[in-house]
N, C-alpha and C positions, 0 to 999 in steps of 0.2 A: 504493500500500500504506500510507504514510501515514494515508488518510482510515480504511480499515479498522483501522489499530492503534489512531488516538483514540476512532475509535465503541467498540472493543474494551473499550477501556480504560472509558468512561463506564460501560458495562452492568454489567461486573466490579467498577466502585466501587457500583454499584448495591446490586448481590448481596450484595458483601461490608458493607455498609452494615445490610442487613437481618438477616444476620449476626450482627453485632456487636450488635443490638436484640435478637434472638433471647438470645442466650447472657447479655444482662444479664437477660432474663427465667425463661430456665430451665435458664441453664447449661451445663455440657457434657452435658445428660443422656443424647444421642445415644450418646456414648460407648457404652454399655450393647449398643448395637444389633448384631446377630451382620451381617454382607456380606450373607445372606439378605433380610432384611429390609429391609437401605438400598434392595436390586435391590428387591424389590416395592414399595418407597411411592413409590422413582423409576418402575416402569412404571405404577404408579398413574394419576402426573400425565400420563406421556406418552400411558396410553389415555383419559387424560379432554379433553386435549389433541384428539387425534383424533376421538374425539368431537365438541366444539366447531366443529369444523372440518366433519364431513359433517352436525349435523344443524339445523335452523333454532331448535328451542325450547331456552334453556336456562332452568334452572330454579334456579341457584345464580349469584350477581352477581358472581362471579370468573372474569376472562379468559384466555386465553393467557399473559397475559405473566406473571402471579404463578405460573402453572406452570412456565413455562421456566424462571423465578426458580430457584424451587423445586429442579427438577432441577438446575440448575446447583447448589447449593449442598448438596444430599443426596447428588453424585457428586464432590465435596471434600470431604465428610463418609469417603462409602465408602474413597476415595484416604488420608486420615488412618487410618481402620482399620487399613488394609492396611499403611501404615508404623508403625502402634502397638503393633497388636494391639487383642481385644478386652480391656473391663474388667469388676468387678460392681458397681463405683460410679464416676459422674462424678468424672473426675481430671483434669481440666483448666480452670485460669482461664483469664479471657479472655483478657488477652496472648498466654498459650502457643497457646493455640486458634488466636488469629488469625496469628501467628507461623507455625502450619501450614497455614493458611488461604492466607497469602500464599506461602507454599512452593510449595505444588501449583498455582495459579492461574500462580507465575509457568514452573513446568514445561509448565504447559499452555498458555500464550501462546507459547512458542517453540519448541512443537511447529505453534501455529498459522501463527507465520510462516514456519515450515521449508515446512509444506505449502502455505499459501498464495502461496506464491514457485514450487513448482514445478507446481501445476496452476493456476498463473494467475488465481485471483482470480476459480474458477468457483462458487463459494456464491452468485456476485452475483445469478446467473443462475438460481438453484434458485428455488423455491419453498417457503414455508416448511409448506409439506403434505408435500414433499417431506424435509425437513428433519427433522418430526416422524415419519414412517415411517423415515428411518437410525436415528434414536434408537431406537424401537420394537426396529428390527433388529437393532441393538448389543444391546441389553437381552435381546433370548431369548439374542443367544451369549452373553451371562454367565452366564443362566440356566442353560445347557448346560454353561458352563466350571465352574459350581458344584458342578452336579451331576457333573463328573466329576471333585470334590476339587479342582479347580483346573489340573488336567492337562488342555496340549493334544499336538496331534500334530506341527502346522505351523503353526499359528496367533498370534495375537498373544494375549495374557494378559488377566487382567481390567483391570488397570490404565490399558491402552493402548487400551481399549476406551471407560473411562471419561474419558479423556481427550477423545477424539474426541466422545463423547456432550455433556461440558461444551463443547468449541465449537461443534458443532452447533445447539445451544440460543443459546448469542451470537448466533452468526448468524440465528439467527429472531429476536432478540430486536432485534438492527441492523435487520432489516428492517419489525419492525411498528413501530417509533419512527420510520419513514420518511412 
């Protein structure tokens, strides 16, 4: 588990790296963004993701991994909403941003190693097609959870969903660095 927390950790200074370049260039503008919309520009990537994946031509010189990026960073954006709220102007400098930045990241690493301790270290084994159809999957139940105002019945909540969907992403992302 080791080898899985340092590659962890590399991808996440990755993300948060591009992050931190983003927001000197445009700020917290995200901020602005209602849950609705974080969910669609994250299924965006995950279906263009899927795409890349079944068809031979692409047509735009961005791979996989700037998507995974992507979603990993627009589902710590979503996770920030949800502890903020929304605004109608960017209210966040970069410290504070990254200050939540590193919040949710570190909530979401030790969720990964709760799970990763007791289903043993089976991401190793997926495939990251496989990987990119859970995300997919997450993503309509949010889109569900949305729609039903946020209310489930039995189920796990949006936030817990997005959690999962940011390790997911690591994990394809550990594995196409392989």
């Amino acid at each position: 588990m080791e080898a899985t927390e340092k590659e962890y950790k590399k991808i996440v200074f990755q993300c948060r790296s591009l992050f931190e370049k983003k927001l000197e260039d445009y700020g917290s503008a995200w901020r602005i963004l209602r849950l609705t919309s974080l969910t669609d520009q994250i299924y965006i990537k995950a279906h263009r993701i899927r795409s890349l994946q079944t068809r031979k031509i692409r047509k735009v010189n961005e791979g996989q991994e700037s998507e995974f990026i992507g979603i990993i960073n627009y589902s710590i954006m979503v996770l920030i909403q949800m502890k903020l709220g929304l605004v109608d102007q960017p209210d966040l400098n970069s410290p504070i941003a990254l200050k939540y930045y590193d919040e949710q990241i570190y909530i979401t690493f030790e969720l990964m190693k709760n799970k990763n301790h007791d289903y043993g270290e089976a991401w190793k084994d997926m495939r990251v097609s496989s990987l990119t159809d859970l995300i997919l999957q997450k993503l309509l139940r949010v889109k569900q959870i949305e729609e039903n105002k946020g209310k489930t019945v039995i189920s796990e909540g949006i936030d817990a969903n997005y959690h999962d969907i940011i390790n997911y992403a690591i994990f394809a992302l550990i594995h196409l660095s392989r």
